[in-house]
C-alpha positions as CSV (number, residue, x, y, z in Angstrom):
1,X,-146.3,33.9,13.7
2,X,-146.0,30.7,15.6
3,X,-143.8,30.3,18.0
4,X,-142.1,28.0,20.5
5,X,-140.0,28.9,23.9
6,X,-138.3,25.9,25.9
7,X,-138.4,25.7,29.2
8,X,-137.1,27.0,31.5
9,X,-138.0,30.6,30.2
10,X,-135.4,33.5,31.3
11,X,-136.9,36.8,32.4
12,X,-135.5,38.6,28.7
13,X,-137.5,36.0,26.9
14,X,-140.4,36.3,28.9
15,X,-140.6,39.7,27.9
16,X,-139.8,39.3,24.4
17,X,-142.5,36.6,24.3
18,X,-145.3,38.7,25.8
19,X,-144.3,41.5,23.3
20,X,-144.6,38.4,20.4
21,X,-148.4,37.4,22.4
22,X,-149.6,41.2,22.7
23,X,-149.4,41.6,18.7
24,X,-151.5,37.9,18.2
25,X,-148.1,35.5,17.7
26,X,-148.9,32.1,18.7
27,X,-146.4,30.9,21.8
28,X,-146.2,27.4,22.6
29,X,-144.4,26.4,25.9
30,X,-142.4,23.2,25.3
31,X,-139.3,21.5,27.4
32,X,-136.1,20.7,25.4
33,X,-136.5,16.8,26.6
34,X,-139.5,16.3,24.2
35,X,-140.5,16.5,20.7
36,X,-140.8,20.4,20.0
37,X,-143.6,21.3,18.1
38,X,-143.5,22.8,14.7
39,X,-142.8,26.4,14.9
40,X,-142.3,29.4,12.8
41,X,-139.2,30.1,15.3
42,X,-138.4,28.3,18.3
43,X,-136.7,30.4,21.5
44,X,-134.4,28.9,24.3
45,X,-132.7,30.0,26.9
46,X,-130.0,26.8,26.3
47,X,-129.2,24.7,23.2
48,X,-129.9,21.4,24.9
49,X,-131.6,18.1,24.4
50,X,-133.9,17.8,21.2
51,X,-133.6,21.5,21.0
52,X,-130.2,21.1,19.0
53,X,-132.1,19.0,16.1
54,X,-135.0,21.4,15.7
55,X,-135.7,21.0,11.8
56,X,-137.9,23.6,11.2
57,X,-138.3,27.1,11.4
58,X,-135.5,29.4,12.6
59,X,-134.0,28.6,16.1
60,X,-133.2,31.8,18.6
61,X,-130.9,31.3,21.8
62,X,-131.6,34.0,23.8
63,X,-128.7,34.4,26.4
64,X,-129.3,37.9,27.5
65,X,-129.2,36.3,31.2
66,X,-125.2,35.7,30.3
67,X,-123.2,33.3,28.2
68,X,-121.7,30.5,30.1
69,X,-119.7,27.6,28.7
70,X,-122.9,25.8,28.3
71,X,-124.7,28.2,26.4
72,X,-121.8,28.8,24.5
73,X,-121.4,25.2,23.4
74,X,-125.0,25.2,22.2
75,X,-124.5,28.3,20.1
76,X,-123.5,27.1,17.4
77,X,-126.7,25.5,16.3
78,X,-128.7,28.4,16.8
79,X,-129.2,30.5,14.0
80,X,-129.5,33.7,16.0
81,X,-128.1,34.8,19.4
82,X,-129.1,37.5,21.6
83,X,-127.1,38.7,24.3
84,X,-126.8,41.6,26.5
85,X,-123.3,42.9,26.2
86,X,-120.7,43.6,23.9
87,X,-118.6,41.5,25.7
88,X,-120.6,38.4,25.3
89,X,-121.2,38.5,21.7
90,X,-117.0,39.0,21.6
91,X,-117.2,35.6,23.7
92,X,-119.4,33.8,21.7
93,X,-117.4,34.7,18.3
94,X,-113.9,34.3,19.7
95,X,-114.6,31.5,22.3
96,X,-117.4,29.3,20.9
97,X,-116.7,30.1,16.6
98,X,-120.0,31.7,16.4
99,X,-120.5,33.5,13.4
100,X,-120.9,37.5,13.8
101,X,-123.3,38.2,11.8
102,X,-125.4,35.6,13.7
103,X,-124.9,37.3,17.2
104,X,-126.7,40.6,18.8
105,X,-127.2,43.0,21.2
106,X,-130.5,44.3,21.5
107,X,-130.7,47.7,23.0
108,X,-134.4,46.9,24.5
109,X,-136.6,44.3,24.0
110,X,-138.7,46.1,21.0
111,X,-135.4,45.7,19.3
112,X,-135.1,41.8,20.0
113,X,-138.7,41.5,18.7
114,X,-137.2,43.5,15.7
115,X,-134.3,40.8,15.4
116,X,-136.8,37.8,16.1
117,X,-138.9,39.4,12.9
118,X,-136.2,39.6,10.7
119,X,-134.8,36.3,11.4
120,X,-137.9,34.5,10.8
């Protein structure tokens, strides 16, 4: 699988994309101020910059780290979210109109790599 991860790179995702290298995925490092490259699914800590018009591939926010009203905005264009509590997946369906099906909580990072699979 190809992927990409904007910068800047959360310690979850970091994991989840050494779990994603270990197996032989390609990771690209990229900064939501530039032109992402085309990926199989692109990862972000943030739903920022050119980040909300990735046209390809499947786009993960990862907010494990928590949801704040920023991430929250930028969840909506994400077609999966991860999170790391209960409580923020309530947040980001009640507060930010996410849709629930789109939002999980991994019990361990094998399990986001799980969610990452199936979403791509």
């Amino acid at each position: 699988m190809n992927l990409c991860a904007v910068r800047p790179i959360s310690p979850p995702t970091d994991r989840l994309l050494a779990l994603c290298r270990q197996r032989g995925d390609t990771v690209t490092l990229s900064r939501g101020d530039e032109p992402l490259p085309p990926a199989d699914v692109t990862v972000c800590a943030a739903v920022t910059g050119n980040v909300r018009s990735v046209g390809h591939g499947v786009l993960i926010l990862d907010a494990r780290p928590g949801v704040t009203d920023a991430v929250g905005q930028g969840a909506m264009f994400a077609d999966v979210c991860l999170v790391s509590t209960e409580a923020d997946r309530q947040r980001l369906v009640d507060d930010f109109g996410c849709e629930p099906a789109r939002v999980f909580v991994p019990a361990d990072d094998r399990h986001a790599l799980e969610i990452l699979d199936g979403a791509a």
